[in-house]
C-alpha positions as CSV (number, residue, x, y, z in Angstrom):
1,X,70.7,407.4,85.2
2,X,71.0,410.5,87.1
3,X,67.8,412.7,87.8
4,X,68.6,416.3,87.7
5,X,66.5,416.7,90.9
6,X,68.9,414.3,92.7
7,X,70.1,416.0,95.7
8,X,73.5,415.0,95.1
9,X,73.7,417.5,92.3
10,X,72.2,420.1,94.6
11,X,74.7,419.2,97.1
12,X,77.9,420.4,94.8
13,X,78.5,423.6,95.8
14,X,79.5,426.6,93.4
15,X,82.4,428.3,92.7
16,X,81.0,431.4,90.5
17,X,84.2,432.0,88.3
18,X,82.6,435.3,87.1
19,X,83.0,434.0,83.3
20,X,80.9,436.4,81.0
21,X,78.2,435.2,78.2
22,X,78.8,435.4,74.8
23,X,76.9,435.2,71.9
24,X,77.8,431.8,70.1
25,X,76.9,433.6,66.9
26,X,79.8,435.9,66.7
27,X,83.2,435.1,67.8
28,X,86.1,433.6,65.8
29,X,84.3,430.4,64.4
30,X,80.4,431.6,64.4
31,X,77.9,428.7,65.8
32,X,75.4,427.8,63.4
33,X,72.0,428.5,65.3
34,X,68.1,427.6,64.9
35,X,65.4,430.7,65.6
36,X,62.8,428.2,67.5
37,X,63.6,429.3,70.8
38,X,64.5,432.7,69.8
39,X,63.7,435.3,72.1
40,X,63.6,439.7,71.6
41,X,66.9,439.8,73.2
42,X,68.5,437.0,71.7
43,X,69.3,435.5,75.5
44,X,68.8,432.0,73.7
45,X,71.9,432.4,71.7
46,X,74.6,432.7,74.6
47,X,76.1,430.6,76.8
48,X,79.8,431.1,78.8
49,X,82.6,431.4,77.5
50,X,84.6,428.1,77.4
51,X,81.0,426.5,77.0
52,X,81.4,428.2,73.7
53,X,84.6,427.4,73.2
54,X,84.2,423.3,73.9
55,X,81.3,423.4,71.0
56,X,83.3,424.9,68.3
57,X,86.2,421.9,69.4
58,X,83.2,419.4,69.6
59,X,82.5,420.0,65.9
60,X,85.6,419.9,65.1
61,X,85.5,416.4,65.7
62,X,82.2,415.8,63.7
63,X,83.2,414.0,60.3
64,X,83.3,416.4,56.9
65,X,79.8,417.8,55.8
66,X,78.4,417.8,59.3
67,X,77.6,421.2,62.1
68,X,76.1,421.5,64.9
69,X,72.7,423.5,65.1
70,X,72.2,425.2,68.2
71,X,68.2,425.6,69.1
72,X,68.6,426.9,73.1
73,X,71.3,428.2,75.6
74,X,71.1,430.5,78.4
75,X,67.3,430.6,79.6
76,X,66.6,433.0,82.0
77,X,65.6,431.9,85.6
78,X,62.0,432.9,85.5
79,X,61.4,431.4,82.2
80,X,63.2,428.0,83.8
81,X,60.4,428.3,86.7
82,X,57.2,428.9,84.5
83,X,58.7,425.5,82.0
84,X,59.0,423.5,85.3
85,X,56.1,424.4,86.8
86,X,53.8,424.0,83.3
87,X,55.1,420.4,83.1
88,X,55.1,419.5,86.4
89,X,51.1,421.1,86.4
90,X,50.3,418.2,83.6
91,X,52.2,415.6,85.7
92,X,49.7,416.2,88.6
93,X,46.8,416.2,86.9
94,X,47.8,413.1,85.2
95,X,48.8,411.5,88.0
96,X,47.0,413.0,91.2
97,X,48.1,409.8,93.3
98,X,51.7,410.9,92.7
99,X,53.5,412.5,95.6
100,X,55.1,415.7,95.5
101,X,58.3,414.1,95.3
102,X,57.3,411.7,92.4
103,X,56.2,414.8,90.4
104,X,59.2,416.5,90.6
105,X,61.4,413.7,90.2
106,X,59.3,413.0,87.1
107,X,59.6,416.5,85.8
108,X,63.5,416.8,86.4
109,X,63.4,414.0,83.5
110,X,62.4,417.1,81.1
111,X,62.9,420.3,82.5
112,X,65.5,420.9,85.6
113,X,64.4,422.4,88.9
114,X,65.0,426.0,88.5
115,X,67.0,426.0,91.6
116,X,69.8,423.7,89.6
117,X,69.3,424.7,86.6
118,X,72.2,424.4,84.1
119,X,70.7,426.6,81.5
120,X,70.4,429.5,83.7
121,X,73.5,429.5,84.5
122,X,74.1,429.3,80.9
123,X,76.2,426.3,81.4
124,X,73.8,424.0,79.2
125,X,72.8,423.7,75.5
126,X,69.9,422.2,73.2
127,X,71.1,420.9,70.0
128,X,71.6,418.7,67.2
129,X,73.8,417.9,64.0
130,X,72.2,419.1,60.3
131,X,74.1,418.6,56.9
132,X,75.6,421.0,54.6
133,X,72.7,422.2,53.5
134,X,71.2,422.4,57.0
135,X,69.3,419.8,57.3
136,X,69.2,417.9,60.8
137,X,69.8,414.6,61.0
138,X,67.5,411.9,61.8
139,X,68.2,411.1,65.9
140,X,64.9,409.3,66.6
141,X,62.5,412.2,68.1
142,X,62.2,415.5,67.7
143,X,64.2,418.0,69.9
144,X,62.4,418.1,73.5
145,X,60.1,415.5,73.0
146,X,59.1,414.0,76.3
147,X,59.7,410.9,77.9
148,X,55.4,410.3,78.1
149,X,54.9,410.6,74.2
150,X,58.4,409.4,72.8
151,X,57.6,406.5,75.5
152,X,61.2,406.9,76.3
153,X,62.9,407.4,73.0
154,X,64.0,411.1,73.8
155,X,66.1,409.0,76.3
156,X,69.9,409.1,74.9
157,X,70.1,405.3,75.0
158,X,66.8,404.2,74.1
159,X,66.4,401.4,72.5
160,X,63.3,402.0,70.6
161,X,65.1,404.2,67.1
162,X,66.2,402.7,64.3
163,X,70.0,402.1,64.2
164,X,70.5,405.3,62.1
165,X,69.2,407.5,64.8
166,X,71.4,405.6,67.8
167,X,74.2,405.9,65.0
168,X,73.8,409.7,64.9
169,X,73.7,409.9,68.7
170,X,75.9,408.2,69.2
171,X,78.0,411.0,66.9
172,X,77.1,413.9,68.5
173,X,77.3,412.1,71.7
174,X,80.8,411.2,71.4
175,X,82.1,414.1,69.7
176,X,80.7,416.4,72.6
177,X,82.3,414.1,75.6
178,X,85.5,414.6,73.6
179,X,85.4,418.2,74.4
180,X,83.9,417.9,77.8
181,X,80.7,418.2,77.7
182,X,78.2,416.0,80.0
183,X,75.1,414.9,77.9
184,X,72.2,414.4,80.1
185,X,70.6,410.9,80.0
186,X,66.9,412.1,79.8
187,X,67.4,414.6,76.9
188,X,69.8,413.6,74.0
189,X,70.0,417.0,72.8
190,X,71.2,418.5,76.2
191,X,74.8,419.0,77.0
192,X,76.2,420.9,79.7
193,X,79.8,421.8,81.2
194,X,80.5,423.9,83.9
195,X,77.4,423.7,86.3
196,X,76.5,421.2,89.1
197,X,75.2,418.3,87.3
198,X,78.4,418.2,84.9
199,X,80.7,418.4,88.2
200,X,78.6,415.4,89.8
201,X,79.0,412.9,86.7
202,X,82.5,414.6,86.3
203,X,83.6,413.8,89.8
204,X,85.0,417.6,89.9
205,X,84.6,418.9,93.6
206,X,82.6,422.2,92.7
207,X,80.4,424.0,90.0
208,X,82.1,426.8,87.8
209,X,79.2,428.4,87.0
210,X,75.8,429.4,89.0
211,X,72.7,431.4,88.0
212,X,73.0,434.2,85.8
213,X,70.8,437.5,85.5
214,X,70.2,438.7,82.0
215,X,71.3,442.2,81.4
């Protein structure tokens, strides 16, 4: 598995392609989309373009009776940087033997470097799959647990669910590769397309998307 803080994903350069954000709650097929990490300006709720194009194909492919629920997308850079550094705070003072590199290579499991960061780019997106009557399905730890208290299970291939939840990743897993998407290993809810990490585990020579400011 592929840290995000591996310097081969910092290495691929990018290629702004000056695509705007969008709100995935408009547009011709409206995104279904969760208030938990709302913000005032509703930043949380837009991502590129095509990134928003790719999800509506990706549930497309999900069988009858199931959506995707979208909880985060674009994150603006200086909210990236105070997440990182929080985490990476209680790393430190867990482990005060660790080196600076272990911590960050520890937090990059979590929460991405803001340098490299896919959701400030609005490249990336938090989510999972709910029923018709909007409730999510089980997929063996809640949305953005960490790797220290899920002891690993918010990694997409743990081992430590019960076959439903590695049955419903599996879904959502699949039907997002279909469209493009790259899922990152650490975080089963996070899926990205467009931004450095994707072009790395894509084998695409550059990045379409960097950092973008809010306006």
């Amino acid at each position: 598995m592929i840290l995000m803080s591996d310097p081969r994903v910092a290495a691929i350069p990018v290629r702004e392609c000056g695509e705007p954000l969008v709100d995935v709650r408009t547009g011709p097929v409206p995104l279904l989309v969760d208030a938990r990490r709302s913000d005032p300006a509703g930043a949380f709720a837009h991502l590129r373009e095509r990134v928003r194009d790719q999800l509506v194909a990706a549930q497309d492919r999900l069988p009858d009776g199931l959506r995707l629920l979208i909880v985060e997308g674009y994150r603006p850079l200086n909210l990236q940087a105070q997440y990182f550094e929080r985490y990476a705070q209680g790393l430190r003072t867990a482990h005060p033997q660790w080196t600076a590199q272990e911590v960050g290579d520890a937090a990059s499991r979590y929460v991405s470097p803001p340098e490299i960061a896919p959701h400030s780019a609005g490249a990336a997106v938090d989510l999972t799959l709910v029923d018709n009557d909007g409730r999510e399905l089980d997929m063996g730890t809640a949305m953005n647990a960490n790797p220290e208290d899920s002891d690993g299970a918010c990694f997409t291939a743990a081992t430590n669910i019960t076959a439903v939840a590695k049955a419903n990743r599996a879904l959502l897993t699949s039907a997002m590769a279909a469209a493009g998407l790259q899922n990152y290993a650490f975080e089963w809810w996070h899926f990205s397309l467009g931004d450095r990490y994707w072009a790395l585990l894509r084998e695409q020579p550059v990045a379409l998307y960097g950092p973008k400011i809010w306006t």
